[in-house]
MIDRENZA-338411 format. One line per field, with one value per residue (C-alpha): chain; x, y, z. Coordinates in Angstrom, 1 decimal, always signed. Example, Ala and Ser with C-alpha at 12.3 -4.5 7.8 and 13.67 -1.06 7.14 Angstrom:
// residues 2
mol: A;A
X: +12.3;+13.7
Y: -4.5;-1.1
Z: +7.8;+7.1
//
This chain:
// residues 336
mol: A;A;A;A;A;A;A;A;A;A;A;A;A;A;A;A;A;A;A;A;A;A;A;A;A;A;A;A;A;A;A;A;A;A;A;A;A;A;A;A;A;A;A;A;A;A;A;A;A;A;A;A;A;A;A;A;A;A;A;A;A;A;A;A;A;A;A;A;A;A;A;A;A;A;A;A;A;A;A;A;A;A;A;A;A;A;A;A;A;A;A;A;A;A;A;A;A;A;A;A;A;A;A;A;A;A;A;A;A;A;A;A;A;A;A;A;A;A;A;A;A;A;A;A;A;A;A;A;A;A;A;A;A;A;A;A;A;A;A;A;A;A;A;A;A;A;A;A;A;A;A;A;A;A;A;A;A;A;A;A;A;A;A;A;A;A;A;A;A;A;A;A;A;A;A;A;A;A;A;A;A;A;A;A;A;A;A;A;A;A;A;A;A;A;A;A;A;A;A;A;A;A;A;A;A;A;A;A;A;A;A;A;A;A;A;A;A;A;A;A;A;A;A;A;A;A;A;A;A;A;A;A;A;A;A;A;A;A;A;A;A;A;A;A;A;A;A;A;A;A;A;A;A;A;A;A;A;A;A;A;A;A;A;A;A;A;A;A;A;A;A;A;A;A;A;A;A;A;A;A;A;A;A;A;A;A;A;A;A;A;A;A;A;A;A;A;A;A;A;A;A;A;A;A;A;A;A;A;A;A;A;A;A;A;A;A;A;A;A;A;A;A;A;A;A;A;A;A;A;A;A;A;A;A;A;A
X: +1.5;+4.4;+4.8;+6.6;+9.3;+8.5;+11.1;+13.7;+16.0;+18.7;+16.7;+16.4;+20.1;+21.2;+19.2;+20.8;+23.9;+24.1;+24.4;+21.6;+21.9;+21.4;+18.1;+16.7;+18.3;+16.6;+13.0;+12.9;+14.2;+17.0;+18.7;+22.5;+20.6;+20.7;+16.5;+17.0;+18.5;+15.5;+13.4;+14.9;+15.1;+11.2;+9.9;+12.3;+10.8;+7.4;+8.4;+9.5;+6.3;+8.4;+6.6;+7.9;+7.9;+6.5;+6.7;+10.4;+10.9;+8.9;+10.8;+14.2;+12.7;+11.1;+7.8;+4.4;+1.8;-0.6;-2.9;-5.4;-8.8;-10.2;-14.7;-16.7;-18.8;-18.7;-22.3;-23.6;-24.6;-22.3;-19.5;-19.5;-20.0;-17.3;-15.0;-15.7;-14.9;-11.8;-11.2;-11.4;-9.1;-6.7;-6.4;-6.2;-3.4;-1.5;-2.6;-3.8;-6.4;-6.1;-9.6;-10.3;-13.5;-13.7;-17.4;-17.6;-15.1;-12.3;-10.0;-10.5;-9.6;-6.5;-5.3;-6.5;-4.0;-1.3;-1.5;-1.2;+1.8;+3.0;+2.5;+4.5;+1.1;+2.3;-1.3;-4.4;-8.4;-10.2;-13.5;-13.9;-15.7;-18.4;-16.6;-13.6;-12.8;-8.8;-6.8;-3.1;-3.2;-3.7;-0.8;+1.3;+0.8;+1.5;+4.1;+6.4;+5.9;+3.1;+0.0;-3.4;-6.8;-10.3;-13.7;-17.2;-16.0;-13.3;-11.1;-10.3;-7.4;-5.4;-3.4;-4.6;-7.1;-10.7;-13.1;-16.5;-20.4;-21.6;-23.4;-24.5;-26.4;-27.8;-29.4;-30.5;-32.5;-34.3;-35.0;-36.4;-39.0;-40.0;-40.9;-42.2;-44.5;-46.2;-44.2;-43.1;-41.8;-39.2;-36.8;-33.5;-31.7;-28.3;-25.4;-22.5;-21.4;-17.4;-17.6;-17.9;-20.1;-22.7;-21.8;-22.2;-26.2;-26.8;-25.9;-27.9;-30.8;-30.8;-30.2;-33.4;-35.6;-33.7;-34.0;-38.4;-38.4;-39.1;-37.9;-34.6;-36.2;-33.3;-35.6;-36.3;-32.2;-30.9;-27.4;-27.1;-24.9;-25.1;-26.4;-30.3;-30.3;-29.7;-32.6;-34.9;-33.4;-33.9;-37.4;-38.8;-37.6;-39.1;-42.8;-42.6;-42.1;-45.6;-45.4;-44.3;-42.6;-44.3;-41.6;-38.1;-34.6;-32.3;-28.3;-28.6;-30.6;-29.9;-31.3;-34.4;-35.3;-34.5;-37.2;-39.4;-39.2;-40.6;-42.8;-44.8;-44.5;-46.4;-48.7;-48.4;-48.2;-45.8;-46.2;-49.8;-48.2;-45.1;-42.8;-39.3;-36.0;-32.9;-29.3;-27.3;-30.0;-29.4;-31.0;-33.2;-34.6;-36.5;-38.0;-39.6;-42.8;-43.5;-40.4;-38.0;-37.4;-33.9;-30.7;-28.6;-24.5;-22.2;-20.6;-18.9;-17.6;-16.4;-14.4;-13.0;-12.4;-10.6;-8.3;-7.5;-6.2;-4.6;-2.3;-2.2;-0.7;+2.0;+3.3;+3.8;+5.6;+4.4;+1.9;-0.4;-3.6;-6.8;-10.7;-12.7;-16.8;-19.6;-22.6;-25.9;-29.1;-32.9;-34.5;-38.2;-40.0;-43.6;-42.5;-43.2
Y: -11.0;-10.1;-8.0;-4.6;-4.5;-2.8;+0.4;-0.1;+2.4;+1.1;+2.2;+5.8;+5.6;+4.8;+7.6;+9.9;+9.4;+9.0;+6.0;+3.9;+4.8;+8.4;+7.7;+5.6;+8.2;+11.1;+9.2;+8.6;+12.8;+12.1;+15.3;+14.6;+14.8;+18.3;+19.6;+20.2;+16.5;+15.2;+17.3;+16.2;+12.1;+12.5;+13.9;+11.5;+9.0;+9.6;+9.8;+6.5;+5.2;+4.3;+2.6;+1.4;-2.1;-1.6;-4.7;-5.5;-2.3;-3.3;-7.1;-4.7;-2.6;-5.9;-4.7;-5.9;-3.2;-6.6;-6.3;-9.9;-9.6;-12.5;-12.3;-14.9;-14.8;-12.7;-13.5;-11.7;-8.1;-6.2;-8.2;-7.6;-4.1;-3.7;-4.8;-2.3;+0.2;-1.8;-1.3;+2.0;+3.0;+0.4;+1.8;+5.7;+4.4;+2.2;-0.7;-4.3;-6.2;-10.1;-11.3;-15.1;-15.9;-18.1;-20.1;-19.6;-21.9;-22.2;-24.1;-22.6;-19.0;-20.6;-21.8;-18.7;-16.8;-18.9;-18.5;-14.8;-14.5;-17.2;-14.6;-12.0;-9.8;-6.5;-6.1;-8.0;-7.5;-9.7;-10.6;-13.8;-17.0;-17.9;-21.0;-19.3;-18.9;-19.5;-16.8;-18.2;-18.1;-14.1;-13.3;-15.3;-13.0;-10.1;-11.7;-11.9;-8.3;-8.3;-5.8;-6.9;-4.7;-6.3;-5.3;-6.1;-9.6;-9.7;-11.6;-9.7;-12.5;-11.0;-7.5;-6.1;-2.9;-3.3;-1.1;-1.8;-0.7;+0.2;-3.5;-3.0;+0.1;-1.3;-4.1;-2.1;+0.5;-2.9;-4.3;-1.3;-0.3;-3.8;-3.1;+0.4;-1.2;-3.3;-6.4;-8.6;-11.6;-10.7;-13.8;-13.5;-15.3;-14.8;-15.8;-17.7;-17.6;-16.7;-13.8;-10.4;-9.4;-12.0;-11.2;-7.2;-7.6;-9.9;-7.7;-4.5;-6.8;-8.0;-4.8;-3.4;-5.9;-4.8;-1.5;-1.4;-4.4;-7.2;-10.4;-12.0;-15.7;-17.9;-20.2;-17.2;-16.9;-19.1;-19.0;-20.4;-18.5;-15.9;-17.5;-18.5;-21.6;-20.5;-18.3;-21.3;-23.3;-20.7;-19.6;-23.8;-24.0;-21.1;-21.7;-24.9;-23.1;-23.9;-19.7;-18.6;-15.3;-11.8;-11.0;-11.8;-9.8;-11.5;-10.7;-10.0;-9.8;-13.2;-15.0;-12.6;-14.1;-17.4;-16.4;-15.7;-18.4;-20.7;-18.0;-18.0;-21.9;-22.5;-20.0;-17.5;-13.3;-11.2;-8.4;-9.6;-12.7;-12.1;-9.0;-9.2;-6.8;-7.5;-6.0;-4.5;-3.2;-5.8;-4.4;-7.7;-6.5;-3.5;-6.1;-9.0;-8.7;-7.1;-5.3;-6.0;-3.2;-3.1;-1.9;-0.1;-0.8;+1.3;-1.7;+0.3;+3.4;+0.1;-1.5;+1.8;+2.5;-0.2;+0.4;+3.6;+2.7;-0.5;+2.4;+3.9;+1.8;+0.6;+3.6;+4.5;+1.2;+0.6;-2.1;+0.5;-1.2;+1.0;+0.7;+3.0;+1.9;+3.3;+4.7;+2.8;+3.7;+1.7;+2.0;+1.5;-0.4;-2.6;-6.7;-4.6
Z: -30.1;-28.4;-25.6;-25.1;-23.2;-19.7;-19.5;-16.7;-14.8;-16.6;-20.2;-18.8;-18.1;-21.4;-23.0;-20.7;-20.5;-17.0;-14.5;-13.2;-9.5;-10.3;-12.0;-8.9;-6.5;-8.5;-9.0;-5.2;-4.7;-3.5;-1.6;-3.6;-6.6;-8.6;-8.7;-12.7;-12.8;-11.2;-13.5;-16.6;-15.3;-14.2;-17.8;-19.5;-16.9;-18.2;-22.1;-22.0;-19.8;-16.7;-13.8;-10.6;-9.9;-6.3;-5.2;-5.7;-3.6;-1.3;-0.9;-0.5;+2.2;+3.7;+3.0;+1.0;+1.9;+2.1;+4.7;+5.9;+6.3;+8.3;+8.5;+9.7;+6.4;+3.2;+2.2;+4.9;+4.3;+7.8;+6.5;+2.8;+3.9;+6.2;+3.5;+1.4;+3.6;+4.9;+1.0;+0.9;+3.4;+2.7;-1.0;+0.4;+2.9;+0.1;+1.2;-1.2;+1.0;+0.8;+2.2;+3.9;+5.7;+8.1;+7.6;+11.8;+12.3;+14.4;+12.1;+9.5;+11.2;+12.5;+9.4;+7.2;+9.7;+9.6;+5.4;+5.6;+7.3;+5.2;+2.5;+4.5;+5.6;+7.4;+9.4;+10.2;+10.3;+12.2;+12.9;+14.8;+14.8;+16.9;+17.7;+18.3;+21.9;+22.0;+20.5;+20.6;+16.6;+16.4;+19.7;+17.7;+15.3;+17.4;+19.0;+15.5;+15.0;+12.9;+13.8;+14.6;+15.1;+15.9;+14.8;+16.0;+17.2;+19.7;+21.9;+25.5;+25.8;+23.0;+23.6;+20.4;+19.2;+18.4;+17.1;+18.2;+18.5;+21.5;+22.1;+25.3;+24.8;+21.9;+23.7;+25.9;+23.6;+22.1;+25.1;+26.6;+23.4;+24.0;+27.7;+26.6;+24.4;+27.0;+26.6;+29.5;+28.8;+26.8;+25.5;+24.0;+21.1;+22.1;+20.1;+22.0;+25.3;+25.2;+23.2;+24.1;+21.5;+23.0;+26.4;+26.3;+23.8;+26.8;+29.5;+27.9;+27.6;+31.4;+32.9;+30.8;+32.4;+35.9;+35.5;+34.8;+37.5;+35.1;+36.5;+34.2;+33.3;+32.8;+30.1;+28.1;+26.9;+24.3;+24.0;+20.5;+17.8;+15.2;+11.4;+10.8;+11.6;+15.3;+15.5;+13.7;+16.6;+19.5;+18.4;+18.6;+21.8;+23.3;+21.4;+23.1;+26.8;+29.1;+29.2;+25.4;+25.0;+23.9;+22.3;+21.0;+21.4;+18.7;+18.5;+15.4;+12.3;+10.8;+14.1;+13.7;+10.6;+11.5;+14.4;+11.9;+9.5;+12.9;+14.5;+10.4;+10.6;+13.6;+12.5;+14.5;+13.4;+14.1;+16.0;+17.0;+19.2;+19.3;+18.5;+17.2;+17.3;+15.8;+15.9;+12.9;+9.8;+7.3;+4.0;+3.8;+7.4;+5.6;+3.0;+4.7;+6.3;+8.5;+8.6;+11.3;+14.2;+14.4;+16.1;+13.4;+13.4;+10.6;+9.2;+6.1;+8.6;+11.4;+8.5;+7.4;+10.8;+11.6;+8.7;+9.4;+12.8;+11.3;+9.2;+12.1;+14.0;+11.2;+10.5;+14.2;+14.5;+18.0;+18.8;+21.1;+22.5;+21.0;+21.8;+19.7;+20.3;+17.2;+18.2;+16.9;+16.3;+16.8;+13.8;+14.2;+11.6;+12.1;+14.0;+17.2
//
């Protein structure tokens, strides 16, 4: 079957009579042009199914209204979220979201970044690694003009905008049930070390032991990473500790269940031995038993947050640094 012909400015000019630069003058309101003239040229326009070909404008006026998305995995459930409401705004803001992830790797970021502005992106939203800890790749970025906004993970080393939860708080609201519910040695399954996103959940969990005078044992933190298998590897080193933990603070909820996958192993019952809290409210962490206690991050409104500033930002044309920090929320279920 063939295909119809798509309708051009030049059609509408030939069945009015009238010279093509007046049509594309008139469609885009052009003060010269008479109001009746744009009238008629819009509802002829219409008649004869006229659609913009958005795109070759855009290549003339050096735009692509493409904005890269860069997560660390899509699988998991903040991530897929946050896209959606990346997604959202992006649309509302006139915006086509290209999306890459990562696979927490380093490389892989760097040459995920360096393909989007091959495909001449005009912003980017980025989530990093946990093996990312140079940032050279993203100023870069910045430094050829394009726009750049953070969210959840971040790099202090590059001069770009984040949006953020309030991490150290967070920690510190898990930490502190934990002590308020008679625990005291407290352990903590940290992800890794350069980022801030480790750093701050660490820091809220060490002041909460300072502040009800419970000593900060060095053995009872495992800086490991963010994904299961770091939480399976955390939790069999500190069941093997002469002194085992009462209870466990992980960075998130993927090293909580990895936690429990060992703590159910050795046989062991969760919250009777050892209690567990993790950090975002996964949708898995209501289902598995016991259900996890949990520090509760808006992935979808961060994403759509982080958008919205993105736009922001590209249609002031001016590269302004931006924090903007979510609230979260512990959500108290029965692994304490």
């Amino acid at each position: 079957m063939l295909k119809s012909k798509k309708t051009t400015i030049k059609d509408i000019a030939k069945q009015l009579g009238i010279h093509h630069s007046t049509v594309s003058r008139a469609l885009r309101d052009h003060p010269d042009i008479h109001p009746d003239t744009i009238k008629l040229i819009k509802r002829t326009a219409e008649k004869m199914n006229y659609h913009p070909n958005l795109f070759a404008r855009n290549l003339k006026n050096n735009q692509t209204n493409l904005i890269g998305v860069i997560v660390p995995e899509i699988k998991h459930h903040f991530f897929a979220n946050a896209i959606s409401g990346i997604e959202e705004a992006a649309q509302a803001n006139g915006y086509v979201i290209i999306v890459c992830q990562s696979n927490e790797d380093y490389e892989r970021e760097v040459i995920n970044t360096k393909a989007l502005m091959e495909n001449r992106i005009e912003g980017l939203l980025v989530s990093v690694s946990q093996t990312t800890f140079d940032g050279s790749h993203f100023q870069r970025f910045i430094d050829e003009g394009g726009k750049l906004v953070f969210f959840d993970r971040a790099l202090d080393s590059v001069n770009a905008s984040k949006i953020i939860v309030e991490d150290y708080r967070g920690a510190f609201k898990a930490t502190e049930y934990l002590i308020k519910k008679g625990k005291k040695r407290i352990a903590h399954l940290a992800g890794t070390k350069e980022l801030e996103i480790s750093q701050q959940r660490y820091n809220g969990y060490r002041d909460a032991l300072k502040k009800h005078n419970i000593p900060l044992r060095r053995n009872l933190v495992y800086w490991g990473g963010f994904q299961e298998e770091d939480g399976m590897e955390g939790t069999e080193y500190l069941l093997k500790l002469k002194n085992r933990p009462d209870a466990i603070f992980a960075v998130n909820d993927p090293t909580a269940i990895g936690a429990y996958e060992i703590i159910e192993r050795e046989k062991l019952k969760i919250p009777d031995d050892i209690a567990v809290v993790g950090f975002s409210n996964n949708p898995i962490s209501a289902f598995i038993k016991p259900a996890l206690t949990t520090i509760e991050q808006p992935s979808y409104e961060m994403g759509k947050a982080a958008m919205e500033l993105l736009s922001e930002i590209l249609k002031s044309e001016r590269n302004r640094k931006v924090k903007k920090v979510l609230k979260t929320k512990l959500i108290i279920r029965d692994s304490v």
